[in-house]
C-alpha positions in Angstrom: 2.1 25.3 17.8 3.0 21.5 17.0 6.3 19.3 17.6 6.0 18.1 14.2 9.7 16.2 13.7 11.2 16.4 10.2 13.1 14.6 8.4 16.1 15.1 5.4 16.0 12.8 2.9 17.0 9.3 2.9 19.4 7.5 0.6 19.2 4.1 -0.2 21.9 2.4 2.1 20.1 4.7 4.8 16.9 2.1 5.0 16.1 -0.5 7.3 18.0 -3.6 6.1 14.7 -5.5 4.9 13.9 -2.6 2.4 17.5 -2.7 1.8 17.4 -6.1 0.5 14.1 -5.8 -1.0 15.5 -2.8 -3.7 18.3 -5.5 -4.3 16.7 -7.4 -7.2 15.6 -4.0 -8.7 19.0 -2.7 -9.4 17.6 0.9 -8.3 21.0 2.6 -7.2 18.9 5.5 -5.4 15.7 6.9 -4.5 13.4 8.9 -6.4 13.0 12.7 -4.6 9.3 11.7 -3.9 10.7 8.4 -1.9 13.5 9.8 -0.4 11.2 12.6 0.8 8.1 10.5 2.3 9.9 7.4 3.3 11.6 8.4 6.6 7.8 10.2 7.8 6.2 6.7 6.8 8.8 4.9 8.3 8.1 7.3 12.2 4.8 6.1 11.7 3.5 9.5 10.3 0.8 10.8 8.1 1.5 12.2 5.1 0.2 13.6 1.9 2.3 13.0 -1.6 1.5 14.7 -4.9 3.8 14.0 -7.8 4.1 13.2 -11.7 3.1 10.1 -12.8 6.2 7.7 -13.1 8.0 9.5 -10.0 7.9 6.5 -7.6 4.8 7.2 -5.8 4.5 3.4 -4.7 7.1 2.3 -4.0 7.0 5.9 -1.5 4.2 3.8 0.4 4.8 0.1 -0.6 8.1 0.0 0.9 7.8 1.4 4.5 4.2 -0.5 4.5 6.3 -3.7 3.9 9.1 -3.1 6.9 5.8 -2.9 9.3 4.6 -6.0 8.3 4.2 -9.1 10.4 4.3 -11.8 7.6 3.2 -14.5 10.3 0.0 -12.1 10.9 -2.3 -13.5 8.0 -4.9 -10.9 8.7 -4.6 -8.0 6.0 -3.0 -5.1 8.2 -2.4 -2.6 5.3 -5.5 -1.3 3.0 -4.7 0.6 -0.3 -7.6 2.3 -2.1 -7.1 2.4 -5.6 -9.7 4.2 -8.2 -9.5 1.5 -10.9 -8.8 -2.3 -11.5 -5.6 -1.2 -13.9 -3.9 0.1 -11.1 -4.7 -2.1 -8.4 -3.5 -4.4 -10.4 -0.5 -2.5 -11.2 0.0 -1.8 -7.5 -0.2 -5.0 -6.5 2.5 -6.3 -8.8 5.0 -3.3 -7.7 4.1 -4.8 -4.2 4.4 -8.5 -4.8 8.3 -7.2 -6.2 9.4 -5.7 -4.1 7.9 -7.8 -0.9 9.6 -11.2 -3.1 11.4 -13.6 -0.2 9.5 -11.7 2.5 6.6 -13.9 3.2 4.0 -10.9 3.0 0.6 -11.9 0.6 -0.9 -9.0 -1.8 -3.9 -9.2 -3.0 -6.1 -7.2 -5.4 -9.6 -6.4 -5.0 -11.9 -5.1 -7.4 -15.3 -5.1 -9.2 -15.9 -7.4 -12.5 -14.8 -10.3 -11.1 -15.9 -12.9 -9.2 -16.2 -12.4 -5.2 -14.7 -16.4 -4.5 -11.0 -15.6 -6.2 -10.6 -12.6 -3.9 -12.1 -14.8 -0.8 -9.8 -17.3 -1.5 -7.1 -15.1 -0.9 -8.6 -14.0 2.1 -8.1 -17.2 3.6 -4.7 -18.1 2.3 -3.7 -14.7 3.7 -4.0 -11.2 2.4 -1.2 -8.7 4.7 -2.3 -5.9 1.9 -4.8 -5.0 0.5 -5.2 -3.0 -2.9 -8.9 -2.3 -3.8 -11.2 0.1 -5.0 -13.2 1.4 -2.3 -16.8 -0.1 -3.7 -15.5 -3.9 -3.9 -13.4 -3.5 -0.8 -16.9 -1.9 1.1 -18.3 -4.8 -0.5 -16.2 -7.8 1.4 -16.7 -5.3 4.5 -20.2 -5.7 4.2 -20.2 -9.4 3.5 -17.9 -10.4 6.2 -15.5 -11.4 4.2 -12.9 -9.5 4.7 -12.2 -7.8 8.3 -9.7 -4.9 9.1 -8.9 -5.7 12.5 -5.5 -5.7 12.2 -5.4 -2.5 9.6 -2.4 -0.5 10.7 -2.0 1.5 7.2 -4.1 2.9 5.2 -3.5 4.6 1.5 -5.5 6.3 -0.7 -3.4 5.9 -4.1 -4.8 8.6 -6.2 -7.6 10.6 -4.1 -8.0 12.7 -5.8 -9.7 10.8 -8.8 -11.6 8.7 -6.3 -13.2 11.9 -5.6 -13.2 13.1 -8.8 -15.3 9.7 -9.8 -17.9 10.2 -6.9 -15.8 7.3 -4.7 -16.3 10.2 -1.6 -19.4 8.2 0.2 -17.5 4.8 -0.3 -14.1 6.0 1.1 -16.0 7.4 4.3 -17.6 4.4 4.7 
């Protein structure tokens, strides 16, 4: 038996005042089912497990209550999100970067193709989340470069194709 606690749906108006303001610029006038759903469990600090169309709202589902857990004056990166591909951690990170605008919180993307001193750069200058696929991220692991010390949140965007594309030994490690 467990004491699992859950949750109705949220609304909008119903969020911490940060997230609040943060949906402001976005003119959203309400929550997608798939946010409304997960947010509040996010928000209790629970784990969860999302599946939904493409174009639901999936990120800003995790994006949001990662942000109201942030400590901006923390530089150290404190949420990770594993991402399959370059396209969408780049596409994650710019849903993040809009909706964390006037909070102070640094997003960076990580992935292979690139050069290593970019992303090490944004290290230093601050990285509170993380987007990267799990071989460039185990990468800065391995190098020292990037440390996940303060990691309080951790995401895997799209699991199943990480598995799917033989990510499984990476995302252990």
């Amino acid at each position: 038996m467990t004491n699992e606690t859950t949750f109705p749906p949220i609304a909008i108006n119903e969020l911490p005042e940060l997230l609040q303001d943060a949906l402001r610029p976005t003119g959203w006038q309400s929550l997608t089912p798939v946010q409304s759903t997960a947010i509040p469990y996010m928000l209790a600090g629970q784990d969860i497990m999302a599946q939904a169309k493409t174009g639901s709202g999936k990120t800003a589902a995790f994006i949001l209550p990662i942000l109201n857990n942030i400590d901006p004056l923390d530089d150290a990166c404190q949420a990770l999100i594993l991402v399959p591909t370059r396209e969408l951690a780049v596409q994650v990170q710019a849903e993040g970067e809009m909706l964390s605008r006037g909070t102070g919180v640094n997003i960076v993307a990580v992935y292979g193709g690139v050069k290593y001193e970019g992303q090490i750069k944004a290290f230093k200058k601050g990285a509170h989340i993380i987007v990267g696929t799990p071989g460039r991220v185990l990468d800065h692991l391995m190098r020292g470069s990037l440390r996940l010390d303060a990691l309080t949140k951790l995401v895997f965007d799209e699991a199943d194709r990480m598995l799917s594309m033989g990510f499984y030994p990476d995302m252990r490690q």
